[in-house]
C-alpha positions as CSV (number, residue, x, y, z in Angstrom):
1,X,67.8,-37.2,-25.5
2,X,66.5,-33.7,-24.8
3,X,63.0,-34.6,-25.8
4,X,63.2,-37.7,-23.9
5,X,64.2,-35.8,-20.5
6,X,61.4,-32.9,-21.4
7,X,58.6,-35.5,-21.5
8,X,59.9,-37.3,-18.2
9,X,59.5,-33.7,-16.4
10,X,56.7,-33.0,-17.7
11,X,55.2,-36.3,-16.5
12,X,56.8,-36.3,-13.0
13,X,55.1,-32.3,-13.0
14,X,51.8,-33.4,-14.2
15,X,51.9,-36.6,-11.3
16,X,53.1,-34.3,-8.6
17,X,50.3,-31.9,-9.5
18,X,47.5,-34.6,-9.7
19,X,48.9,-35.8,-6.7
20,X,48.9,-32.6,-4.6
21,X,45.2,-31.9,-5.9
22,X,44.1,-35.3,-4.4
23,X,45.6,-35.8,-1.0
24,X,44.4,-31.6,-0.6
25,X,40.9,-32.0,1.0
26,X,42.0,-35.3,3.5
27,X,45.4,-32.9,4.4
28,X,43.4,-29.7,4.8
29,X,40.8,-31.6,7.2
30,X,43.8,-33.4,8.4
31,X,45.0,-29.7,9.6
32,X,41.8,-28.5,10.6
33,X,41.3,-31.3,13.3
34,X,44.6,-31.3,14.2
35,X,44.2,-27.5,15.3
36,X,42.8,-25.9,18.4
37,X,38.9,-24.8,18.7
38,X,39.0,-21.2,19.4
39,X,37.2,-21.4,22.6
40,X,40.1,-24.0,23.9
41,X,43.2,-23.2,25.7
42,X,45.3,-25.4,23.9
43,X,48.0,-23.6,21.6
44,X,49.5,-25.3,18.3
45,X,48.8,-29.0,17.0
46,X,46.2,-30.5,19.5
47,X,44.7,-33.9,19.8
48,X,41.8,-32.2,21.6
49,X,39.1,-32.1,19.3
50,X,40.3,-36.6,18.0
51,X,39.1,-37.1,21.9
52,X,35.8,-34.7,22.3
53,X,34.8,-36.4,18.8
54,X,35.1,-39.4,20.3
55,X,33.2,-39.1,23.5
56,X,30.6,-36.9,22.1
57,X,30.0,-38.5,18.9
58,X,29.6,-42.1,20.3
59,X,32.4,-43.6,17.5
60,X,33.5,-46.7,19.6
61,X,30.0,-47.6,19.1
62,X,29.3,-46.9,15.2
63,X,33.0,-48.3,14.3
64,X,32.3,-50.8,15.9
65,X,29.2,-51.7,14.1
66,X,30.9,-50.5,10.7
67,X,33.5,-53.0,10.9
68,X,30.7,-55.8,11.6
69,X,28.7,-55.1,8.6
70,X,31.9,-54.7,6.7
71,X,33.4,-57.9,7.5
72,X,30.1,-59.8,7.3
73,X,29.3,-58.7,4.0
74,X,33.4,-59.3,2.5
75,X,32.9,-62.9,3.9
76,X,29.7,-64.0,2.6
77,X,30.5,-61.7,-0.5
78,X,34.0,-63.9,-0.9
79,X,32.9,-66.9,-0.3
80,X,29.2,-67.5,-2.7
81,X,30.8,-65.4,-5.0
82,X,33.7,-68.4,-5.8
83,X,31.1,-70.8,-5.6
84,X,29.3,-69.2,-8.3
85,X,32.0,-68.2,-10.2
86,X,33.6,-71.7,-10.4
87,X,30.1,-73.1,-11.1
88,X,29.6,-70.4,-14.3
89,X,33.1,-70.1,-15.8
90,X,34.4,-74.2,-14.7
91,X,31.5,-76.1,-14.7
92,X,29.5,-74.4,-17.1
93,X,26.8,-74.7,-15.8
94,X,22.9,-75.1,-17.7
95,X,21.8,-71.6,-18.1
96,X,24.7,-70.4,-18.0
97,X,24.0,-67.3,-20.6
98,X,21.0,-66.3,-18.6
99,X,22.0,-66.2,-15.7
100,X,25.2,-63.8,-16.4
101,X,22.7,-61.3,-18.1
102,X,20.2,-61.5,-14.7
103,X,23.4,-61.0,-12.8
104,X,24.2,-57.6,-15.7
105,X,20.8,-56.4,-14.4
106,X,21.8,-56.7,-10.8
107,X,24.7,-54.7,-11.7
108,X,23.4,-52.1,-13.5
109,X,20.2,-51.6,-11.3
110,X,20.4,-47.7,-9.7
111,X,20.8,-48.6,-5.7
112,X,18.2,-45.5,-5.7
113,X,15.7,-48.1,-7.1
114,X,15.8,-50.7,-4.8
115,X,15.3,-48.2,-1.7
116,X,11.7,-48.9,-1.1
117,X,11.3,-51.7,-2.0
118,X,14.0,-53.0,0.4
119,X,12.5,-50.5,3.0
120,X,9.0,-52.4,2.6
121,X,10.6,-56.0,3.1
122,X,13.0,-55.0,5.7
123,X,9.8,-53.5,7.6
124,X,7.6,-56.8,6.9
125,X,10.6,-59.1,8.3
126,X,11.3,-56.7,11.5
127,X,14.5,-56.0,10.8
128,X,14.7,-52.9,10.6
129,X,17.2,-50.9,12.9
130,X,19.3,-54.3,12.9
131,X,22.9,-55.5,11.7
132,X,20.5,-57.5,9.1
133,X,18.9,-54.6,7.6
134,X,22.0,-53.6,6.0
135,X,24.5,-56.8,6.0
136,X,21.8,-58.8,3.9
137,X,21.2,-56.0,1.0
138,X,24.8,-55.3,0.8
139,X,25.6,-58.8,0.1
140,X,22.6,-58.8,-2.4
141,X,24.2,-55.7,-4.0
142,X,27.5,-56.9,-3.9
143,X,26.6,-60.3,-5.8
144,X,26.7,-59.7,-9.1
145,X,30.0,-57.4,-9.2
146,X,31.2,-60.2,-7.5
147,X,30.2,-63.3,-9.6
148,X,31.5,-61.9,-12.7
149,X,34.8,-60.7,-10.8
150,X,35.6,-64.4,-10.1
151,X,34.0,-65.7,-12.9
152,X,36.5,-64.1,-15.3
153,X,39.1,-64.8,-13.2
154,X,38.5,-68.5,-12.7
155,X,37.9,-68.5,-16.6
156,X,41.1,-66.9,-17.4
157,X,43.0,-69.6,-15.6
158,X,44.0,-72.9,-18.2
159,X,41.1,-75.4,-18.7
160,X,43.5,-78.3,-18.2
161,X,43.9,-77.6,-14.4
162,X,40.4,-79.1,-14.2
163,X,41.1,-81.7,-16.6
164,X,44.2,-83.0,-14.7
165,X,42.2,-82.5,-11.4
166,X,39.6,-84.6,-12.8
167,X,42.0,-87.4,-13.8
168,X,43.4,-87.8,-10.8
169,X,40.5,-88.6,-9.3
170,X,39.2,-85.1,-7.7
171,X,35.6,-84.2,-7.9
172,X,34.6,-80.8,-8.9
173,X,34.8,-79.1,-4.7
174,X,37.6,-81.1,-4.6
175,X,38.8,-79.5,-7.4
176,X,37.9,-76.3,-6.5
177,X,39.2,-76.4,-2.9
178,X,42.3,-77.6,-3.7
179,X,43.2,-76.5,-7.1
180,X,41.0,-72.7,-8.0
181,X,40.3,-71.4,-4.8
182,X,43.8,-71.1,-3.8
183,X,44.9,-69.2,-7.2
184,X,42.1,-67.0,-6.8
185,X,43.3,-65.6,-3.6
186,X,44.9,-62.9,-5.4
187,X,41.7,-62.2,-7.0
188,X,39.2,-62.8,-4.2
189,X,41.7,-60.3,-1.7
190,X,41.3,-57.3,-4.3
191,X,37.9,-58.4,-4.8
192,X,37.2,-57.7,-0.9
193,X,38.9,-54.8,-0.8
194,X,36.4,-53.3,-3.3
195,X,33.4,-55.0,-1.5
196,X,34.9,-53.4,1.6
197,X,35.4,-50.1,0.9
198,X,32.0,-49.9,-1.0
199,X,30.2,-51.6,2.4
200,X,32.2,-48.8,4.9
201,X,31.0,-45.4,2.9
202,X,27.4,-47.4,2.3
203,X,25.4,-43.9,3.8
204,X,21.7,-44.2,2.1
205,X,21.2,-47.7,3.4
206,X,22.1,-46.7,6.5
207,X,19.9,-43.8,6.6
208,X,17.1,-45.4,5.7
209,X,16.9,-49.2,7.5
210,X,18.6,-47.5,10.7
211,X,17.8,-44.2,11.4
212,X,16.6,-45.1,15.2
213,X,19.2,-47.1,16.6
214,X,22.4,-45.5,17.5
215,X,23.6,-48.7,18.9
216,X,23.8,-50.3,15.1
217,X,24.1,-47.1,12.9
218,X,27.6,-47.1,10.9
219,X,30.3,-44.9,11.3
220,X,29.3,-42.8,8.4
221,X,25.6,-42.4,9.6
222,X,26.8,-41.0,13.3
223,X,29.0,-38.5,11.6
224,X,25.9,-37.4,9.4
225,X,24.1,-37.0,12.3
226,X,27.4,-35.7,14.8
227,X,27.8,-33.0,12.3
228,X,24.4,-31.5,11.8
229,X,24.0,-31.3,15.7
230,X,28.0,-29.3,15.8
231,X,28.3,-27.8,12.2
232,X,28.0,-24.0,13.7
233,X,29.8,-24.1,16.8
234,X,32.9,-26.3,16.3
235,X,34.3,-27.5,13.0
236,X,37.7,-28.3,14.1
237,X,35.6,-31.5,15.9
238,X,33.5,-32.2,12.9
239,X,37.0,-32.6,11.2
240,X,38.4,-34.6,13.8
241,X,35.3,-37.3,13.8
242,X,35.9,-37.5,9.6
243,X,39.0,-38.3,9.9
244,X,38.4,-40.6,12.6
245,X,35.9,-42.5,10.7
246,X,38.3,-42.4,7.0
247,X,41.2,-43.6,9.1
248,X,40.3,-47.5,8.8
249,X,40.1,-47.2,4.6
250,X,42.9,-45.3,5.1
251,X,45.2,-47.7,7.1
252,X,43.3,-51.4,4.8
253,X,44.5,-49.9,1.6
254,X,47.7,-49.0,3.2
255,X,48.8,-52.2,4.2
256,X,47.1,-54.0,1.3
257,X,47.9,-51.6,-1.5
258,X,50.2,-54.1,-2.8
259,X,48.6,-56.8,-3.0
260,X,45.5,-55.0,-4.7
261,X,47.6,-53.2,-7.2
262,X,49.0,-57.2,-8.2
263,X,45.2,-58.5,-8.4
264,X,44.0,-55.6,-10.9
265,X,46.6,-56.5,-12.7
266,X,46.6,-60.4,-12.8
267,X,45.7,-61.8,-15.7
268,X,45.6,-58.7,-17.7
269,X,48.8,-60.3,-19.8
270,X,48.0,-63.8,-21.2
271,X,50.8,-66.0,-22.2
């Protein structure tokens, strides 16, 4: 009894600690932006430096265009990877073992590696400093993490759904629409929550297919470039305009911690 309440205080001690060394650098920037410049006549907690980051750093614009590429790329993202997951793990499709290890290759591929050569066709399309530039390689990207996401997912579910969708009469979208896609809405919702929190922090795309535009460059670009123009003369802004752009993740996983907690865990117990 004795050992047992030992090891459950030493495990609550050992979470509390993890915990407090996590949730350290977003509270201490938390409490740097929330704090008065010195050259400002504010005293105490301030929302000063949340509105000069603002105005200054042009954020309307960039979170704005962060959310667009975001949403464009969970959508199209969602929606070819269940197509192509139904088709490989349901329909079994021809090819089906060589396209899964093209799609391994896609995931394991460096992003550093496709740089130029996405720079290059970007450049010969005139696309670059556009919503395209970055929307169409981060679906690209996203693809294969995607396909085998669903993929497992839809081949984890009982073959005879299929079998008694076929004999009542349904075709295979049919089946699909009406019988996989919606069980996989557990699966496809954590599935975008990956995709988009990987699309939002996306900086070296960014950099490189949008440098010139401020009208299309992402949230995380314009801080990049907000705080080399104030990292020596006011810090307590820099912080604010971080936090400004982390707040969105912040408040998504929030709301859908939940549900993304239930779709790791789906399927991992088989009866």
């Amino acid at each position: 009894m004795k050992g047992s309440i030992r090891e459950s205080i030493a495990g609550h001690a050992f979470l509390i600690v993890g915990a407090v060394i996590a949730l350290y650098p977003f509270l201490s920037i938390m409490a740097q932006a929330l704090s008065p410049a010195p050259a400002s006549a504010a005293r105490g907690v301030t929302l000063e430096n949340f509105a000069s980051a603002w105005t200054r750093g042009g954020f309307s614009t960039s979170l704005f265009s962060s959310a667009l590429v975001a949403l464009a790329v969970v959508i199209a993202t969602g929606f070819v990877a269940t197509l192509a997951g139904y088709a490989l793990s349901v329909l079994k499709v021809r090819w089906r073992g060589l396209i899964m290890a093209v799609l391994l290759v896609g995931l394991v591929l460096p992003s550093e590696a496709r740089i130029i050569p996405l720079y290059d066709m970007m450049s010969s399309l005139g696309l670059l400093n556009t919503y395209w530039a970055l929307i169409l390689p981060q679906i690209a990207s996203s693809f294969s993490l995607a396909t085998f996401w669903m993929a497992n997912y839809f081949g984890a579910l009982p073959a005879s759904l299929a079998e008694a969708s076929s004999l009542d009469g349904a075709n295979s979208w049919q089946t699909l629409r009406h019988v996989f896609a919606p069980l996989g809405m557990s699966a496809l919702a954590t599935l975008s929550c990956l995709v988009f929190l990987y699309t939002w922090n996306e900086f070296m795309l960014a950099l490189v297919l949008m440098p010139d535009d401020a009208t299309v460059q992402t949230a995380p670009l314009s801080l990049s470039f907000f705080a080399g123009n104030e990292r020596n003369t006011e810090p307590e802004v820099i912080a604010a305009a971080a936090v400004l752009v982390a707040l969105p993740v912040v408040i998504a996983y929030a709301f859908l911690q939940r549900r993304f907690m239930s779709g790791l865990l789906e399927g991992a117990v088989k009866e």
